[in-house]
C-alpha positions as YAML, in Angstrom:
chain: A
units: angstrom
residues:
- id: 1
  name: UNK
  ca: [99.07, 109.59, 117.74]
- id: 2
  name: UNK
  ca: [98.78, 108.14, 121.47]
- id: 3
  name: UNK
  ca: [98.42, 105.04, 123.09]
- id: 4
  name: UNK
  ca: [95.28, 103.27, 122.23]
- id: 5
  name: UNK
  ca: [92.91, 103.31, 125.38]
- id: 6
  name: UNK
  ca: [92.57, 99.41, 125.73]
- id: 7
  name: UNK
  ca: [88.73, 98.95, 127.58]
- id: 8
  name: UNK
  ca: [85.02, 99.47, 126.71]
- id: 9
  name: UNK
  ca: [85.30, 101.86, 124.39]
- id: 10
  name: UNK
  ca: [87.83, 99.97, 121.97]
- id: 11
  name: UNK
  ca: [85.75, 96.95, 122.69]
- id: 12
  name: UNK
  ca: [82.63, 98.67, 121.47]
- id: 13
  name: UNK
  ca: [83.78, 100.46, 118.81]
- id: 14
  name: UNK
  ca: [85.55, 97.10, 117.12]
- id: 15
  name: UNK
  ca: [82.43, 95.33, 117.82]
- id: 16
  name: UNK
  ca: [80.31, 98.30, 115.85]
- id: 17
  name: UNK
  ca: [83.04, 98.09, 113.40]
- id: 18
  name: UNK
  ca: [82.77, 93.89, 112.81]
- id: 19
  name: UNK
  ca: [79.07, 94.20, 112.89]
- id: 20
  name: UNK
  ca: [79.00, 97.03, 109.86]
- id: 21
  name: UNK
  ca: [81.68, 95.32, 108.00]
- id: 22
  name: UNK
  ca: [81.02, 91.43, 107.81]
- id: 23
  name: UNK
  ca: [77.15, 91.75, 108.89]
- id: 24
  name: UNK
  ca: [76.03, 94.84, 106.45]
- id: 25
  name: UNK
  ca: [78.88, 94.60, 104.66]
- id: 26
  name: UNK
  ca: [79.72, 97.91, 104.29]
- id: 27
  name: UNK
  ca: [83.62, 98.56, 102.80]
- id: 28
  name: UNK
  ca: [86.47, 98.86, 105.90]
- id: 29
  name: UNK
  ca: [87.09, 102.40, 105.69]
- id: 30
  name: UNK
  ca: [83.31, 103.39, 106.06]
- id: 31
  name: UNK
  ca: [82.71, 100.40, 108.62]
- id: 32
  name: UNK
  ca: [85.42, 102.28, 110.50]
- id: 33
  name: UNK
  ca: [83.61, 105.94, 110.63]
- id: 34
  name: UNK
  ca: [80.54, 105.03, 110.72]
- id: 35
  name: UNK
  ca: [81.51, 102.54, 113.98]
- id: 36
  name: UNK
  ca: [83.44, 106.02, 115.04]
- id: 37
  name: UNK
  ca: [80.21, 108.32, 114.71]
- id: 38
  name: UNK
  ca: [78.21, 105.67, 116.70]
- id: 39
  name: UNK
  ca: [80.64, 105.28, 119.55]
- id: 40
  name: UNK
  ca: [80.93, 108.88, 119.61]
- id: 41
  name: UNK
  ca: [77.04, 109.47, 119.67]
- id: 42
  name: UNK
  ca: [75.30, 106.10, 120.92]
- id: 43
  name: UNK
  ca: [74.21, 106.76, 124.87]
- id: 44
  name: UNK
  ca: [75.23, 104.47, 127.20]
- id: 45
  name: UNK
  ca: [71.57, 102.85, 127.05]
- id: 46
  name: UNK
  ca: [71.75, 102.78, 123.22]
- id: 47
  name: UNK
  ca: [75.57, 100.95, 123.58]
- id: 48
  name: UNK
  ca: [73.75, 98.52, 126.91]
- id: 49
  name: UNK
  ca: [71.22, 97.37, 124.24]
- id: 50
  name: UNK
  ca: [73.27, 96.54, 121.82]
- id: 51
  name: UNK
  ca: [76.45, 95.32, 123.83]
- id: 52
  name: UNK
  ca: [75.30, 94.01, 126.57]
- id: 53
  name: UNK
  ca: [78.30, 92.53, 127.93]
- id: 54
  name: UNK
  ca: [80.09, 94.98, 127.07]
- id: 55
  name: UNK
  ca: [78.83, 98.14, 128.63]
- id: 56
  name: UNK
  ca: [76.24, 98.02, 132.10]
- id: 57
  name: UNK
  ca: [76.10, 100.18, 134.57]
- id: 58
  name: UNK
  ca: [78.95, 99.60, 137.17]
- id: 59
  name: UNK
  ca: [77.92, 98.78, 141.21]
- id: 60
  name: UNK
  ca: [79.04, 102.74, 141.57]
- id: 61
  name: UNK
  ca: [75.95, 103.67, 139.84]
- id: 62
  name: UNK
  ca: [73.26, 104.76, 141.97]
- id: 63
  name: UNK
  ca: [70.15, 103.19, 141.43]
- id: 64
  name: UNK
  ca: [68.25, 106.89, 141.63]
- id: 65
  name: UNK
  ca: [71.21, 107.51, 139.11]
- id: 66
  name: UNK
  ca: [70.51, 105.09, 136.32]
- id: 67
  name: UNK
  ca: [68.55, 107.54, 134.08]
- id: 68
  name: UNK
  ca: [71.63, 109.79, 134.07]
- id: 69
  name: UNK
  ca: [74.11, 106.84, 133.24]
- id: 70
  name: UNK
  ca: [71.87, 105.73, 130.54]
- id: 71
  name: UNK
  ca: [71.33, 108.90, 128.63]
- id: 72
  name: UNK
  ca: [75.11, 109.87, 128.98]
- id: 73
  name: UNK
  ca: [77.29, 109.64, 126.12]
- id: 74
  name: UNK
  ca: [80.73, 108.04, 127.82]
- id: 75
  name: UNK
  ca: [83.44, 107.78, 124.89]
- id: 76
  name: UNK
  ca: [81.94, 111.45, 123.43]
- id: 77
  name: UNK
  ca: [85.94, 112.21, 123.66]
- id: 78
  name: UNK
  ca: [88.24, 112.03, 120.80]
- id: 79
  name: UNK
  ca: [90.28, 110.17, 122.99]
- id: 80
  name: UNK
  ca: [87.85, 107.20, 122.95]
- id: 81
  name: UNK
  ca: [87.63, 106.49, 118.99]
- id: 82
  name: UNK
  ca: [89.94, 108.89, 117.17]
- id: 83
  name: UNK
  ca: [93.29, 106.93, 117.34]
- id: 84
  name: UNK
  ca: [91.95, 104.64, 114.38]
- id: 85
  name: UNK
  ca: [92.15, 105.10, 110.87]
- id: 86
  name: UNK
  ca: [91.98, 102.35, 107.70]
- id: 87
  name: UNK
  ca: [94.65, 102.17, 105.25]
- id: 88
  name: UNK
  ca: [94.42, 100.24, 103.08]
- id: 89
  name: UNK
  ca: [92.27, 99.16, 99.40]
...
């Protein structure tokens, strides 16, 4: 595997993950894919509503830009939310 990317992404998807798992109490290793589809999938809006202190648009974003931001999907990548897997019962 490779080095976990420690930011937003990891942030979001662990947050996704706690949420599914303790909240809706959904077992670990489903908690852990479905958090994985979502971070893969959710748009940056989507991820703003639900984390906002988490992800917002940075002072780089344009304000003629912010549609754009918001309907992009940032961690669409592998490289954002594959590097975890459950073992475990």
């Amino acid at each position: 595997l490779w080095s976990v990317p420690a930011g937003v992404s990891t942030a979001v998807l662990f947050a996704r993950f706690y949420e599914l798992w303790c909240q809706k109490h959904l077992d670990p290793a489903d908690a852990l894919r479905d958090a994985q589809r979502w971070t893969r999938d959710a748009t940056n809006d989507e991820k703003h509503a639900r984390f906002p202190r988490l992800v917002a648009p940075g002072p780089d974003v344009a304000e003629d830009d912010l549609d754009v931001w918001a309907q992009a999907r940032a961690h669409r990548a592998p490289y954002f939310w594959a590097p975890f897997v459950f073992v475990g019962a």
